[in-house]
C-alpha positions, 0 to 999 in steps of 0.5 A: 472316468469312462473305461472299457475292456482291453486285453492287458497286453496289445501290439503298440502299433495298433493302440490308436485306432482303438484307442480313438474307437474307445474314446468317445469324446475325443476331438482330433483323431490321431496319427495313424504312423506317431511318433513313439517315446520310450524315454527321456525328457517330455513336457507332455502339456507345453503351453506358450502364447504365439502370435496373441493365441494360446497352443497347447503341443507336446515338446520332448527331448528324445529326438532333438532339442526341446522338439515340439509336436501335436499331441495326436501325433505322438504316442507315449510308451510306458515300459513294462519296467515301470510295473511296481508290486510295492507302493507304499500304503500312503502313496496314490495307486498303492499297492501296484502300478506302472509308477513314472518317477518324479526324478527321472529314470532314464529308462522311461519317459518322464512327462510333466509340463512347461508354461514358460512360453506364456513369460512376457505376455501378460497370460501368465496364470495358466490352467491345464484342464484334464477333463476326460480319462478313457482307459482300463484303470486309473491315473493318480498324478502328484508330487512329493514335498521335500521329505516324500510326502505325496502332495496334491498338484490338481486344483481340487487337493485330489490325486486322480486324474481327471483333474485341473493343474494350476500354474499362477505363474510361468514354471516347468514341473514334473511329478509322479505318474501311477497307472493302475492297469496296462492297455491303453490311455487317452487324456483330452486336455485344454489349457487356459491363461488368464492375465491375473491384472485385467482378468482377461483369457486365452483359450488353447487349442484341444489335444488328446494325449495318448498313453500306451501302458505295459507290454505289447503282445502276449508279454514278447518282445515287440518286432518293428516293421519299419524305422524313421530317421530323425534328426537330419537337417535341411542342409549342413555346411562342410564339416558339420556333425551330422547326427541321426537316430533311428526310431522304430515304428513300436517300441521294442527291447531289439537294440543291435543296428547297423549303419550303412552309407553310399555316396550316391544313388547308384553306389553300393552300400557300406556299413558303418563300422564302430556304429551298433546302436540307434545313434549315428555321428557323422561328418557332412563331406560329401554332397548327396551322400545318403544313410540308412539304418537297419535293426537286427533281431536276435537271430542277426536277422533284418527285421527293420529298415529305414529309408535312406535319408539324403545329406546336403551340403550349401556352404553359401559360396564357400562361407561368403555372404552373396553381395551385390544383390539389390532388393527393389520394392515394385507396386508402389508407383503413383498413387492408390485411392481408398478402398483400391488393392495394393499389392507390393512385391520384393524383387532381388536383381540380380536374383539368388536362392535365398527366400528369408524375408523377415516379415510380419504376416497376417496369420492367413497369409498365402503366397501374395499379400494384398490389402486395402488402401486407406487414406490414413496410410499416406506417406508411410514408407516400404522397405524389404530385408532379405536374410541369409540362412544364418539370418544375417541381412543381405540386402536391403531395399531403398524405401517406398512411398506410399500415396493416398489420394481421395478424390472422391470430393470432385471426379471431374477435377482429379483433386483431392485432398491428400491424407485426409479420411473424407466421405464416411468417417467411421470407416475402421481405421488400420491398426498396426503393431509397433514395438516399443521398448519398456523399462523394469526394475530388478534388484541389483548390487555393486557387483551383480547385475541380476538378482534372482530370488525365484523361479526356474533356473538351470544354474548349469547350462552346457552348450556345445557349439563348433567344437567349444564348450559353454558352461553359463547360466539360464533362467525363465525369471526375467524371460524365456530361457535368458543367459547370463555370465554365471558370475553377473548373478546373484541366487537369494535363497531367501529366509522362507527356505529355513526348516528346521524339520528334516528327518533324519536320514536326508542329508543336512538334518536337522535344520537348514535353508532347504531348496526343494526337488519340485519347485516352490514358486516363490523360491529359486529352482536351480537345476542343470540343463545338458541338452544343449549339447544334442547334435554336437557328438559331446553327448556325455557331460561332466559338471565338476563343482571344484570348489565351495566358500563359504559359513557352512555346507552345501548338499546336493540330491535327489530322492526315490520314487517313495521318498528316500535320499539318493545321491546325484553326485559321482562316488556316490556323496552328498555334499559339495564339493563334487561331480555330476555326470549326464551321459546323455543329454539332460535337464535335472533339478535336485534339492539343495540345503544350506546348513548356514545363512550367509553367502557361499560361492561354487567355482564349476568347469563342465567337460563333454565326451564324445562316446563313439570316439572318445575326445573331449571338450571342455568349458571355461571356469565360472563362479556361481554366488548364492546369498543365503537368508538375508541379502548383502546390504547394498543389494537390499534396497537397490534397483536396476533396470532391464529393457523389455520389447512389447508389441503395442497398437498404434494408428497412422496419428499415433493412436492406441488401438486393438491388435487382433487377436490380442497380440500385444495388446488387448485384442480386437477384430481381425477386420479392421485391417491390423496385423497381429505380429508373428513375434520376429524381432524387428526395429523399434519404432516401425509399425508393420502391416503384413507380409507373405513369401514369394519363391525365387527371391521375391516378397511381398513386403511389409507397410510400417511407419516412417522408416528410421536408420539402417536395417538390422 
């Protein structure tokens, strides 16, 4: 690891640029104004396939739901509160340091990293390479077994950073963070997948993360200079929840804000009454009303202030889809000769101000789309689709079609053969992505759709939307981030769980079926997930488990920073039974144990509250149903089916060829003319050749194969 000096305490604001002058090998400089996390639910390494290319981003929590960004521009905060004068002798970075728990503390950050996003790709062996630490101390990253054993989770069995985590399959993990001195961190980290069935890989793009630890000057409170408001939306509809946060420039222990709001430039401005923290709740009533926040100091002074953000209401023409609007797909007229330019264009008459056209697009595409003609492209049809902002169709455009002529046989006649490659026939032929539904078998029963028997699950997934409440369930097993009618699945918690080694003192002792804290692929990894209420003003969820059937108990819990048992249930228990409350949104896994095999079934009904006003919504009653050790006869041998859409690569004669860049299929060189699909959902069975947006209602359209049915 490189290191260099630092004073032990320096002002947030300006760790970048020293931290860019320290590290060398740095490959992207950083945001000179970032984005700063405090707190909350951050996966810090965020690694998902788009469009055939692997990304490597930083998703969090804080300021929305699962918000991505570039690593350079955000700087992670590592209170002076996570400073431990007391680790253990056998836990990494003992006897001090600033400890990030593996179970989340509110208080403080919790980074880990998501490889969910390669699901569906085929890449999803993922690797994330740490390869550069610049900083004054050291790093130790690790887990902890379900009885606090600290556990490798780098490649090589070690604790410190640098260092390589493996993912072999897609999954969402945390751990524990220890650094050893305050100052400032940079890590440099480059991911990998590979397709574990041809071998095959995707490399990420570079991203330097950047670690501020321990207090900022001279251990006093740090002062802002300016404050950002996250959150607005580009517009809202009449009556909608406006929800905004105020987020200083460095992070600072100052809390006491005041909202303040005006119904146009020219008015006076009014404070928010009932409003004294970073949070403001609103409703969208009024068009161009604008808010600020200011933050005061411990004298009731301003030291901070954002500028005023500007609420925008377009109800659409008062919530009705505009109609009578035709698409007509201009350009196509007469004939094309291989190797002309054909430009194609979507004109709305009469015109509106939607611009969404749902388009499949080179990954350089600007504002006009052009391509060469070739002649296996005769006769292929155009069609344009307009969407609304609540991507519903708006209008549709009757097809085109294309004709190729080559006359390059006899000029003199003007004849030609139609649709006939002539002359040099190696010219690359167009590749195009067509989609194409695949079955695959999962287990079922009589009674369940779905079983799942391993990966990620949020066994409790709390939506809120347009003042109703959603309790279902969410897995990335069969997907990324599928919904279920909780009562379709069954959870197998599968004879592997057993052992019959827990220690006194954690609940359940001595033996039984034990589902850990941190994941084990190759068991179920149930958990909860409350961000879905982000936004709506219910930010405050209660999951109350009413009742449990079945042959013996069930425990539900967390552990400590260094091991030990802690309740996660309100009154302080640890068996079912009970409630779990969220006061704020939140995505929380736990350990669970069975005492005996068998199937048990949990009857849950959430409830969300609005803090600033006190109302609250609540969610239907479901049933959640585990199979505990063996699974129910009838489901031991029984199969179903779930459909699957892969994006595969196809020429005019129904050829298989290479997408570009290994979109949907097993790559090839962008030249040839194919397009690498941007991943939009469109109808199976019609190849795409690419498309861009035009302003005012206009758009270059899309080539595909013979058009079939209505547009959806």
């Amino acid at each position: 690891m490189t290191t260099r000096s630092s004073p032990r305490r320096r002002k947030a604001v300006a760790v970048l640029a020293a931290v860019m002058l320290a590290a060398g090998t740095a490959t992207a400089a950083h945001a000179a104004d970032p984005l700063i996390l405090d707190h909350g639910h951050i996966d810090t390494f965020h690694v998902a396939v788009e469009d055939g290319e692997l990304v490597l981003s930083l998703a969090e929590d804080v300021t929305g739901s699962h918000v991505r960004h570039q690593p350079e521009d955000v700087l992670l905060r590592v209170k002076e509160e996570a400073w431990t004068e007391q680790i253990p002798s056998q836990f990494p970075g003992s006897p001090e340091g600033y400890v990030l728990p593996l179970t989340q503390d509110r208080n403080l950050i919790w980074p880990g990293w998501d490889t969910n996003g390669v699901a569906g790709s085929g890449y999803t062996d993922v690797s994330i390479d740490i390869t550069d630490v610049n900083g004054p101390g050291d790093i130790h990253l690790y887990t902890l077994t379900g009885f606090g054993t600290p556990t490798s989770l780098l490649q090589d069995g070690g604790f410190q950073l640098p260092g390589t985590i493996r993912e072999a399959r897609p999954a969402h993990t945390h751990a524990q963070w220890t650094f050893s001195a305050a100052g400032e961190y940079t890590l440099q980290v480059r991911a990998t997948a590979t397709d574990p069935d041809t071998g095959a890989t995707l490399t990420s793009n570079p991203g330097t993360y950047a670690f501020s630890v321990g207090d900022g000057a001279a251990g006093q409170p740090q002062i802002p200079s300016s404050l950002a408001i996250h959150g607005l939306a580009d517009h809202y509809h009449t009556g909608d929840t406006v929800s905004l946060t105020a987020v200083p420039d460095v992070a600072t222990d100052l809390d006491h804000y005041h909202w303040y709001t005006r119904d146009n430039a020219t008015d006076s401005w009014s404070v928010v009454p009932g409003l004294g923290g970073a949070e403001f709740t609103g409703t969208a009533d009024h068009d161009g009303r604008q808010i600020k926040a200011a933050l005061f100091g411990d004298d009731h002074a301003v030291v901070a202030e954002s500028e005023p953000v500007t609420v925008h209401i377009d109800d659409h023409g008062d919530g009705e889809e505009p109609i009578g609007t035709v698409l007509t797909v201009t350009g196509a007229e007469g004939h094309f000769h291989p190797g002309d330019t054909v430009e194609l264009t979507a004109v709305q008459q009469p015109a509106t101000d939607l611009d969404h056209y749902h388009w499949f697009t080179r990954p350089d595409a600007d504002a006009t789309y052009t391509f060469t003609a070739q002649a296996d492209i005769d006769g292929y049809q155009v069609q344009a689709r307009l969407y609304d902002d609540h991507h519903d169709t708006v209008a549709t455009s009757e097809p085109v079609t294309l004709h190729i002529q080559d006359h390059s046989g006899d000029h003199g006649t003007g004849g030609g053969t139609t649709g006939t490659v002539i002359g040099n026939t190696s010219e690359p032929r167009l590749c195009l992505p067509q989609e194409q539904e695949v079955e695959r078998e999962v287990p079922v029963t009589e009674d369940f759709s779905l079983v799942l028997d391993h990966g990620h699950i949020d066994l409790f997934n709390v939506t809120a939307d347009g003042g109703s409440l959603t309790l279902d369930l969410k897995e990335d097993v069969t997907g990324s981030h599928e919904r279920h009618a909780p009562d379709e699945v069954l959870l197998h918690v599968k004879p592997e769980a057993y052992t019959d080694a827990i220690p006194d003192g954690y609940p359940g002792a001595p033996a039984g079926y034990l589902l850990p804290l941190t994941q084990n692929p190759d068991l179920i990894w149930p958990g909860w997930d409350t961000n879905g209420v982000a936004g709506s003003g219910y930010t405050d969820v209660t999951i109350d488990i009413t009742d449990v059937d079945g042959p013996g108990d069930v425990y539900l819990y967390t552990t400590s920073t260094f091991g030990a048992a802690v309740p996660v249930l309100e009154g302080g228990g640890f068996e079912l039974p009970g409630s779990v409350r969220e006061q704020s949104p939140a995505h929380t896994h736990a350990q669970w144990t069975f005492s005996e095999p068998g199937q048990y079934t949990l009857t849950a009904r959430a409830t969300a509250t609005d803090p600033a006003g006190g109302g609250s919504i609540t969610s239907g009653e479901e049933t959640y149903t585990f199979a505990v050790d063996t699974l129910p006869e009838a489901a031991a041998s029984a199969t179903g089916t779930i459909t699957e859409t892969v994006v595969v690569g196809r020429t005019a004669d129904g050829q298989e060829c290479d997408l570009p860049g290994g979109a949907g299929g097993a790559g090839g060189d962008g030249a040839n003319g194919g397009l690498a699909s941007t991943g939009t959902p469109y109808v199976a069975g019609i190849a795409v050749l690419g498309t861009s947006l035009l302003a005012g209602g206009a758009a270059t359209t899309a080539l595909r194969r013979r058009f079939f049915g209505p547009a959806v």
